[in-house]
ROMAR-787804 format. One record per residue (C-alpha): residue in one letter; x, y, z. Coordinates in steps of 0.05 Angstrom, whole numbers, plus 5000, padded with zeros to 4 digits. Layout:
BEGIN
AXYZ
...
This chain:
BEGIN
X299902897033
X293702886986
X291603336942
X284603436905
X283903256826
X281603836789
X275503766742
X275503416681
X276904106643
X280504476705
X277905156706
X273905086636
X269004486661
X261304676650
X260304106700
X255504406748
X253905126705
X246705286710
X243505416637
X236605646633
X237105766560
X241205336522
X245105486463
X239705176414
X234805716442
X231005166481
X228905306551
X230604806605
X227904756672
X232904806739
X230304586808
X233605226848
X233305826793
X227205736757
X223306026808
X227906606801
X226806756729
X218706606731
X217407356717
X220707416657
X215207456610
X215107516528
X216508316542
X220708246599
X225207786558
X224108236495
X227108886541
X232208486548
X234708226478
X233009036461
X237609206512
X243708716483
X243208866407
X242809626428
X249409406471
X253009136421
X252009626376
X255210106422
X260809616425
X261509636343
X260410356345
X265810506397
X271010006358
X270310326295
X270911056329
X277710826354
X280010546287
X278911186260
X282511536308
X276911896357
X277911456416
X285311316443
X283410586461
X276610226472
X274509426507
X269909066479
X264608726507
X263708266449
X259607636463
X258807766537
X252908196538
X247907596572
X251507606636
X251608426641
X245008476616
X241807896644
X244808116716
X243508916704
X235508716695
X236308336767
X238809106804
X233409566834
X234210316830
X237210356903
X242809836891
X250310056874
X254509686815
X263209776819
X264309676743
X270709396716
X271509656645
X267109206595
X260709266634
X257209676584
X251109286584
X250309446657
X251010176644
X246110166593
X241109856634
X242610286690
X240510926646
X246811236637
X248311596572
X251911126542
X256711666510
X259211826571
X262211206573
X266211426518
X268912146542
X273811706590
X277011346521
X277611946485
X280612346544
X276712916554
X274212606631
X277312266683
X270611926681
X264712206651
X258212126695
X255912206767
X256011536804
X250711626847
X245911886792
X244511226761
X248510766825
X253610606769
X260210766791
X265210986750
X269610456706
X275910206750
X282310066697
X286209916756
X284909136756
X282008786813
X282409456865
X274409676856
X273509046885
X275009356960
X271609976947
X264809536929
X266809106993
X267409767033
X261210047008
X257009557022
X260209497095
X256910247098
X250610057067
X249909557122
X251709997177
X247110487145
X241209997166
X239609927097
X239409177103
X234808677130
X229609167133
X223808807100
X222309407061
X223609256989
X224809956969
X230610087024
X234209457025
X239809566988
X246009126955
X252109226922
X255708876858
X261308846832
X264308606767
X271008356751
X274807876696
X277907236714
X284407486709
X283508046772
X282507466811
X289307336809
X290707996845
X291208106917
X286008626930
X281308106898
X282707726956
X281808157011
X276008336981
X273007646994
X275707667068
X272308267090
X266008137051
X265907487087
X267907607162
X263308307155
X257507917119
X257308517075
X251708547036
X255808486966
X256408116899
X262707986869
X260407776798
X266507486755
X265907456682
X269906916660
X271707056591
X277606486586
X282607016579
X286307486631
X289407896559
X292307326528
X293506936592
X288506336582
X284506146654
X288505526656
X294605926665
X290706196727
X287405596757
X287404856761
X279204806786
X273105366774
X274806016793
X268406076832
X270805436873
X275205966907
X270106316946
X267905756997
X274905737029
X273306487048
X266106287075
X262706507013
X257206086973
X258206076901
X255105916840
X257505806768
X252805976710
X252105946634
X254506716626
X251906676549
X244606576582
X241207206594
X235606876633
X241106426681
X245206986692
X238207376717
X236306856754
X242806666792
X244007446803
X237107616830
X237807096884
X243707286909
X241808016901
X236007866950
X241107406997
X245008057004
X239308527015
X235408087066
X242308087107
X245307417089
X251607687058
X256007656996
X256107126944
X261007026898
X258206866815
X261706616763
X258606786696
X262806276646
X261906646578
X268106836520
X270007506502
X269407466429
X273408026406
X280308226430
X282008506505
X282109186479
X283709516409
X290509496423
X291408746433
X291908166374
X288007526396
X289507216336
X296707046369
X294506716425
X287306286408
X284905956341
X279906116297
X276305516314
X275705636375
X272506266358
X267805956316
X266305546375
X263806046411
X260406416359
X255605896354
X254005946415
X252206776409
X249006946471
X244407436429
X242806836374
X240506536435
X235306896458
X232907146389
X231706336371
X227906316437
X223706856420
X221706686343
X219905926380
X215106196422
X212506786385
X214407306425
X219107706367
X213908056321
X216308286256
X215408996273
X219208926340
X224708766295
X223509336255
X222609806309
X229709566339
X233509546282
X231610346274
X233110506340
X239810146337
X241310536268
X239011276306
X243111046366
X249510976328
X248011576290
X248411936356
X254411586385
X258011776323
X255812486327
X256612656406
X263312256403
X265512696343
X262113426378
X266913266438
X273413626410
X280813426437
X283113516498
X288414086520
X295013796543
X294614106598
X287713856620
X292113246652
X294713656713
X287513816729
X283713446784
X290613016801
X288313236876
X282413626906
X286514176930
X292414466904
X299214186895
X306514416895
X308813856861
X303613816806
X303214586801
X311514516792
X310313976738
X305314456697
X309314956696
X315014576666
X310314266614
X309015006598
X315315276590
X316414576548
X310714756499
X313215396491
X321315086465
X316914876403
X314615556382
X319216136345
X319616846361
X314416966315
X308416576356
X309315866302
X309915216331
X316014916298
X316914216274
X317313756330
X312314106375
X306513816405
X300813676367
């Protein structure tokens, strides 16, 4: 019996990532992609830095809300903001993106008010936006299982006839974002099966940020993740996921594969999630601070801001402009977050199911009479009661 070796790194090799943009700011040419990425022109690419400062400070924004007690837990999208950027500039209006949990660069390109985002993490919403009004679904915390509902949309996209049409402003494709870890999950899986045998027209785009919590990707796989999808029939591609203008570029192509009917690719955007899984986690116990240094320096926003001053494309009052709009936009996050107001208790038996319930209705009214144990005959709550 023979088995393959795995890559020089295993699962962390950048043998074979495509890079557009490297880390020095320098752009390099690729025989497949840079025909994929010609029409990103000085304001194109200056949309698109605009759109990940104004990401990340969302991301800072929504940390420091949680610190100070107004959200009950937040993810970070720290340092990954090329790959959801770079890929949300690729959609067109009629396409539909299955979120994970950290695509908030997505969202914001998508239109969505980013607050909304936010109304999940503070509990006042089981989710906080209409899918279908910006063809964002809502975020999935249940890891790996949005991956079959993108797979089973896009099966009803295609027999829709929305595919293969020709006509640019019908054809329609579906992605779907995940972290390396969910591909360690089952539903993952069958995901990939019945996006291949169906040909749906669907994207499954894994940001591999190194860590599934504090399980490093070598705990989860001896070669590239994206090496996975062939054995199901699915053509893959592994890209610099700290390169706005790769992650555009590999996206778009197989956005348009998808849409013109030649089915699902799977993408690997290789990137590192800079700040901790969530709020609630300690990364500090599980990586060194050189490696984090390591991947500062290689700040996917750095990137494209060097890039810009080389070629003259970032005018002083550009800067200026953004760097007001960031400071109005957190302003406003701070504010709206604040305006929401806390949640009743009993809000959580609400909307369990779309019609009603014995058992949930049972379970309220026990949490009632609960509530009520904590206040005295004279209408006070007494020590111990809910709060």
């Amino acid at each position: 019996m023979s088995t393959s070796a795995p890559a020089a790194d295993g699962p962390l090799t950048d043998d074979g990532l495509v890079q557009l943009l490297t880390p020095a700011g320098e752009r390099v040419a690729h025989p497949e992609y840079d025909a994929w990425a010609d029409d990103l022109d000085g304001d194109r690419l200056r949309a698109m830095y605009r759109d990940m400062v104004l990401t990340r400070r969302f991301d800072n924004e929504a940390t420091s809300l949680q610190r100070q007690g107004e959200l009950g837990l937040w993810a970070q999208s720290l340092g990954q903001e090329a790959a959801a950027v770079g890929s949300g500039h690729a959609l067109r209006p009629q396409d539909h993106v299955f979120p994970s949990y950290r695509e908030h660069g997505v969202a914001h390109v998508r239109g969505l008010e980013m607050t909304d985002l936010l109304r999940l993490f503070r509990g006042v919403d089981h989710g906080g936006w209409d899918p279908a009004d910006h063809g964002f679904h809502l975020f999935t915390l249940v890891i790996g299982s949005h991956t079959l509902h993108a797979t089973g949309y896009a099966m009803g996209v295609q027999r829709d006839g929305l595919v293969g049409t020709g006509d640019p402003t019908r054809d329609t494709a579906v992605v779907t974002y995940f972290g390396d870890g969910a591909t360690a999950q089952g539903d993952v899986s069958e995901a990939l099966v019945f996006a291949s045998v169906n040909q749906a027209p669907v994207v499954l785009f894994c940001q591999n940020n190194q860590f599934a919590i504090s399980e490093p990707t070598t705990r989860q796989a001896r070669v590239p993740i994206a090496d996975r999808a062939p054995g199901f029939g699915i053509p893959s591609v592994r890209v610099d996921g700290n390169d706005v203008v790769a992650s555009y570029a590999v996206t778009r192509q197989a956005l348009e594969r998808a849409r013109s009917g030649g089915g699902p690719t799977f993408i690997e955007a290789f990137t590192y999630r800079m700040g901790a899984h969530t709020t609630s986690d300690d990364p500090t116990r599980y990586r060194t601070s050189e490696q984090e240094e390591h991947w500062r320096r290689r700040d996917p926003i750095e990137r494209l801001r060097v890039h810009l001053e080389r070629t003259g494309e970032l005018p002083e009052v550009f800067q200026a402009q953004l760097a007001a709009e960031s400071d109005t936009f957190g302003e406003h996050i701070r504010t709206t977050v604040r305006a929401m107001g806390h949640p009743s208790p009993h809000t959580m038996f609400d909307h369990v199911y779309a019609t009603p319930n014995a058992v949930v209705d049972a379970e309220r009214a026990w949490f009632t009479q609960y509530e009520q144990s904590f206040v005295d005959h004279d209408g006070r709550q007494t020590a111990g009661g809910h709060r």
